[in-house]
DSSP file (Angstrom, degrees, kcal/mol; ACC not computed):
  #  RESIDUE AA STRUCTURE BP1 BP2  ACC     N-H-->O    O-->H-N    N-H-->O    O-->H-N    TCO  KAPPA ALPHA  PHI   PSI    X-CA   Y-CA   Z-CA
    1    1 A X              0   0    0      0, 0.0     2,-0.1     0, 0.0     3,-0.0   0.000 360.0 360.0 360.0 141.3    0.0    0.0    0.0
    2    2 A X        -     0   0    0      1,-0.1     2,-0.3     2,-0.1     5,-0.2  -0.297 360.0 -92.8 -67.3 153.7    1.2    3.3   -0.4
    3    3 A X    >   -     0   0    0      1,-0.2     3,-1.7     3,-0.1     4,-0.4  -0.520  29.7-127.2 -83.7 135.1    2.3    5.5    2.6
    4    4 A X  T 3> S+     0   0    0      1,-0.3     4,-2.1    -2,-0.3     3,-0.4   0.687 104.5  43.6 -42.7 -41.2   -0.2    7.4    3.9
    5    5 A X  H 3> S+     0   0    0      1,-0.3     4,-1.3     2,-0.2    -1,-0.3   0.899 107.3  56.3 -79.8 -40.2    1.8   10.7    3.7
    6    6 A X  H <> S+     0   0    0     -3,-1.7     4,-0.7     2,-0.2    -1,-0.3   0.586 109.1  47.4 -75.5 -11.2    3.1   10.1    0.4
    7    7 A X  H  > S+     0   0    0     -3,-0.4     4,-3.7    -4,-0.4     3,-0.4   0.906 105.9  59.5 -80.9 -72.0   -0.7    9.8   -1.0
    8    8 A X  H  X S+     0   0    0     -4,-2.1     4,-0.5     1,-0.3    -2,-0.2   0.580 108.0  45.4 -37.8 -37.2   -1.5   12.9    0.9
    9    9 A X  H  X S+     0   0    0     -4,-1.3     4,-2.2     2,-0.1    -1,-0.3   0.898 117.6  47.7 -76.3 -51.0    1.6   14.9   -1.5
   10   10 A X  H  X S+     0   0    0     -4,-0.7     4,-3.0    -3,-0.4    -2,-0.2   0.927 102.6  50.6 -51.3 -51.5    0.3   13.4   -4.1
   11   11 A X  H  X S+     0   0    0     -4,-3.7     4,-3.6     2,-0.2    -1,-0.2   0.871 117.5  55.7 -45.4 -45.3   -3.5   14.1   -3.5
   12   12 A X  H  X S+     0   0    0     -4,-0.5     4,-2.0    -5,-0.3    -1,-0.2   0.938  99.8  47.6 -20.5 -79.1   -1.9   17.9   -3.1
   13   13 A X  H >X S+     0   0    0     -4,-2.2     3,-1.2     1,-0.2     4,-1.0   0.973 116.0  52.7 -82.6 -62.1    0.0   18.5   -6.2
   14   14 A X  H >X S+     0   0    0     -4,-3.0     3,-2.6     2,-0.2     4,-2.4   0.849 112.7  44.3 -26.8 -64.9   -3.6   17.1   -8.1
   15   15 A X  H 3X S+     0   0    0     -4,-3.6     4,-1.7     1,-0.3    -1,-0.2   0.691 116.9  40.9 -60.8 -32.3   -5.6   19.5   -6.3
   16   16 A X  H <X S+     0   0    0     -4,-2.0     4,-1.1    -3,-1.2    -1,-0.3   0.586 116.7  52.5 -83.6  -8.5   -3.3   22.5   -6.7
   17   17 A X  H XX S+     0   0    0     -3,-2.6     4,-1.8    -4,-1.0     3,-0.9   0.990 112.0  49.7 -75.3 -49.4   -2.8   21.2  -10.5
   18   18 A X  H 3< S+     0   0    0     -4,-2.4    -2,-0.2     1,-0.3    -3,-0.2   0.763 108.7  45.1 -29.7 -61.3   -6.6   21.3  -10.4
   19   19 A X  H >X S+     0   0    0     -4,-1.7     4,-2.5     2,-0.2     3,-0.7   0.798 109.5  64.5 -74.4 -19.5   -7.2   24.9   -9.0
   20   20 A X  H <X S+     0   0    0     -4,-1.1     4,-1.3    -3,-0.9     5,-0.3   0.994 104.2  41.9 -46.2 -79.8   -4.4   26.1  -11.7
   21   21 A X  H 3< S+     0   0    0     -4,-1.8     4,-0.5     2,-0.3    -1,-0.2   0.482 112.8  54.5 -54.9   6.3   -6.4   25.1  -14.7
   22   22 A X  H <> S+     0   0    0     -3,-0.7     4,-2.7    -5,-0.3     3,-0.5   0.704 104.6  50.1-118.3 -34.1   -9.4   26.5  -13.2
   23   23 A X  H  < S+     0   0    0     -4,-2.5    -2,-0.3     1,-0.2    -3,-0.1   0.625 121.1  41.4 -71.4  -3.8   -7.7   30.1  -12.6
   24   24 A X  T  < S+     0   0    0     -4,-1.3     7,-0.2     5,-0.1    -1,-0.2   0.451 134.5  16.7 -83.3  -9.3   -6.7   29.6  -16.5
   25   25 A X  T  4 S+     0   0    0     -3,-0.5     8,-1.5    -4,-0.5    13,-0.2   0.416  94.7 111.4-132.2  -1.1  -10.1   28.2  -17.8
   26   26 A X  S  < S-     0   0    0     -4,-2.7     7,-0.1     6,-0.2    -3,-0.1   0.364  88.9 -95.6 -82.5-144.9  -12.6   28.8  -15.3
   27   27 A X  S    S+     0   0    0      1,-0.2     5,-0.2     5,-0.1    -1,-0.1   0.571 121.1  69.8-101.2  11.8  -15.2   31.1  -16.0
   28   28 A X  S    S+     0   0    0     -6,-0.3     2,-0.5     1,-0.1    -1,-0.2   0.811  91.1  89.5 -88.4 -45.9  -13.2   34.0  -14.2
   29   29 A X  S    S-     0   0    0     -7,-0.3     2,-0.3     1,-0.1    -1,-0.1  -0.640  87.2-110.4-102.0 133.5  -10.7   33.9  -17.3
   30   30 A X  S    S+     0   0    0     -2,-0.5     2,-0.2     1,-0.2    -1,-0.1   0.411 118.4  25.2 -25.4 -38.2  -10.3   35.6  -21.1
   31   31 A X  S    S-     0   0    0     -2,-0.3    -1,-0.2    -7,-0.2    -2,-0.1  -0.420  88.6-170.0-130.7  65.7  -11.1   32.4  -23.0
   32   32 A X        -     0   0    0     -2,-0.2    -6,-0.2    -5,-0.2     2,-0.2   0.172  18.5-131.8 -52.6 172.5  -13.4   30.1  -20.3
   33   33 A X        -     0   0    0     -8,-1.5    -1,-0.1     1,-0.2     2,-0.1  -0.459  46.2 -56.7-112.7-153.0  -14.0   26.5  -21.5
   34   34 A X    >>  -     0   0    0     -2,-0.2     4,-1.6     1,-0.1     3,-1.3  -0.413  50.6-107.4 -91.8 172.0  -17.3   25.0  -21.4
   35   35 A X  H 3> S+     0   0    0      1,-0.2     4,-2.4     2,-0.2     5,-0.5   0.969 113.0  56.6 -77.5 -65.7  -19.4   24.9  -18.3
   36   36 A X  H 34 S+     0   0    0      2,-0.3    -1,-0.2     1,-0.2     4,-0.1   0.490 105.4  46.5 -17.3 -35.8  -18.8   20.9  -18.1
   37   37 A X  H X> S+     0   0    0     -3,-1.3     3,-3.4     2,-0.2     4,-1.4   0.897 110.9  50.9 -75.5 -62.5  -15.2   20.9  -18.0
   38   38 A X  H >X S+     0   0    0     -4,-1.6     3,-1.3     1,-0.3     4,-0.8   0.824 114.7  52.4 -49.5 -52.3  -15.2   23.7  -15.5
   39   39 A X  H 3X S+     0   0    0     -4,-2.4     4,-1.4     1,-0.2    -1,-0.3   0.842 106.3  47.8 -26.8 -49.4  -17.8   21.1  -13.7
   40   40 A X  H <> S+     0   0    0     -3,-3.4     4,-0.7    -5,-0.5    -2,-0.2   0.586 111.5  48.0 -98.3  -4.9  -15.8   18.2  -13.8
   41   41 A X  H X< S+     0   0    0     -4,-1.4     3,-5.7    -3,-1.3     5,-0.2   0.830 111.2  54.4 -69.3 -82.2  -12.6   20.1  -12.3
   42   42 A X  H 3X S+     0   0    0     -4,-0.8     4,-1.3     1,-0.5    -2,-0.2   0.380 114.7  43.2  31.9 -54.9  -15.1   21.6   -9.6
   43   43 A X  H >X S+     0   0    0     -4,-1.4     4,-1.6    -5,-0.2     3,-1.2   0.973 107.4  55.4 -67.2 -60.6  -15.8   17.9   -9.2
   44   44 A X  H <X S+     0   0    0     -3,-5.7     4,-2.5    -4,-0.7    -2,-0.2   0.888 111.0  48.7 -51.3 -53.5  -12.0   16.5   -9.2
   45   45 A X  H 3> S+     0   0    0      2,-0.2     4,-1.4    -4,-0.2    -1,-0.3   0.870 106.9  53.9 -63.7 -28.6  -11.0   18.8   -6.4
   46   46 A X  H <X S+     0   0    0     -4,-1.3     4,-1.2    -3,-1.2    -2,-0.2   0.985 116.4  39.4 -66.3 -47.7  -14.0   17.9   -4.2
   47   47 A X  H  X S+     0   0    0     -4,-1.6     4,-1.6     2,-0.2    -1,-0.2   0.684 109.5  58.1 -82.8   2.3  -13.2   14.6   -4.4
   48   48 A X  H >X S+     0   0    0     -4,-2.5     4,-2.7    -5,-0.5     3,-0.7   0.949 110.4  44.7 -61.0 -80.8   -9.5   15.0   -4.2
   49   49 A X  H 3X S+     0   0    0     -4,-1.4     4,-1.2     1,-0.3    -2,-0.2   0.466 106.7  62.0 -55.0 -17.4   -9.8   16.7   -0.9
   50   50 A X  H 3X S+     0   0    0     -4,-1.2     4,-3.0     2,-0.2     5,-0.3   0.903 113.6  34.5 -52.3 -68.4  -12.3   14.1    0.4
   51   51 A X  H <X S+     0   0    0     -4,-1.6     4,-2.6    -3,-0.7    -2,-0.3   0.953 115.3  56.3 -67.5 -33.8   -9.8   11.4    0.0
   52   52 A X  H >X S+     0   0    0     -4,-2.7     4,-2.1     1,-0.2     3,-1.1   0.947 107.5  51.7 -48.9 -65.3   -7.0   13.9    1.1
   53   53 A X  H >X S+     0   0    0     -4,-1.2     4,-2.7     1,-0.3     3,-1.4   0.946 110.1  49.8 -88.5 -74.2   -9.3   14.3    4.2
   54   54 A X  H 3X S+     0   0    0     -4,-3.0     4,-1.2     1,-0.2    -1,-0.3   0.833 106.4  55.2 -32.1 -41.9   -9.4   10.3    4.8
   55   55 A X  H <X S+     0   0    0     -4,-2.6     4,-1.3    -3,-1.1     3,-0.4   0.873 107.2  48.0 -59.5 -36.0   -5.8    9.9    4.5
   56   56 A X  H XX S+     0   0    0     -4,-2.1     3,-3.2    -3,-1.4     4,-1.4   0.997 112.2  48.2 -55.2 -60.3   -5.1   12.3    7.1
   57   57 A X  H 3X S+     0   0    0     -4,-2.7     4,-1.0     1,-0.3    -1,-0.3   0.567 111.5  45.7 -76.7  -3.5   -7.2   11.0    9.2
   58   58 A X  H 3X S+     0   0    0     -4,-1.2     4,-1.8    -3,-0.4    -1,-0.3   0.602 115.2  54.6 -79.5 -20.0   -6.0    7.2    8.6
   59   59 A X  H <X S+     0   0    0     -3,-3.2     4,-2.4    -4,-1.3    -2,-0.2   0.983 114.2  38.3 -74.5 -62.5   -2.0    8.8    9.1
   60   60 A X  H >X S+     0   0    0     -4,-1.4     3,-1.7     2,-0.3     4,-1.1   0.961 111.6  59.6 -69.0 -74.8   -2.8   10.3   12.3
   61   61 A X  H >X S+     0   0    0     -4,-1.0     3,-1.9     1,-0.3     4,-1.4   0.555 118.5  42.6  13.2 -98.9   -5.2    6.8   13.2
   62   62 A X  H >X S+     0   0    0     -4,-1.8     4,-2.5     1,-0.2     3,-0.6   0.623 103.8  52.0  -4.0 -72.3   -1.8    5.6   12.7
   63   63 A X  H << S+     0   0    0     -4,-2.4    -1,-0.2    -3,-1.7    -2,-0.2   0.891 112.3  55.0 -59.6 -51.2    0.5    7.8   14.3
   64   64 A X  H << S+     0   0    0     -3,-1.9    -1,-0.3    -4,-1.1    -2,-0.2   0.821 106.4  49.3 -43.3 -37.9   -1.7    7.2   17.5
   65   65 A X  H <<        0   0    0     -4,-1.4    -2,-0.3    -3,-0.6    -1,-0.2   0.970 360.0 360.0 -87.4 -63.5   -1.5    3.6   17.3
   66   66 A X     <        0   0    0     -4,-2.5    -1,-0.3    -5,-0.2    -2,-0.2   0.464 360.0 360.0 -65.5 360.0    2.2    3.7   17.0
């Protein structure tokens, strides 16, 4: 399995890739894309940060335990 913490970078660098493309594509910016993509980032980050949210709380679980 991968290590908790090391998900938890990953899950990161998605989420910030995520909010990147939406400050270059969202509807805020010169040439927006269609309302669906901008949907389906909208989406990717909640459920990035959902699972981000689990991991913590399985790392610390962890951390306790140890």
């Amino acid at each position: 399995m991968t290590d908790p913490s090391e998900m938890i970078a990953w899950l990161d660098r998605r989420i910030a890739s995520a909010m990147t493309w939406l400050d270059d594509h969202g509807k805020g910016s010169k040439k927006p894309r269609p309302d669906h993509e901008i949907e389906t980032k909208e989406y990717d980050i909640a459920r990035f940060e959902e699972i981000k949210a689990a991991y913590a709380k399985a790392l610390a679980k962890r951390d306790a335990a140890a």
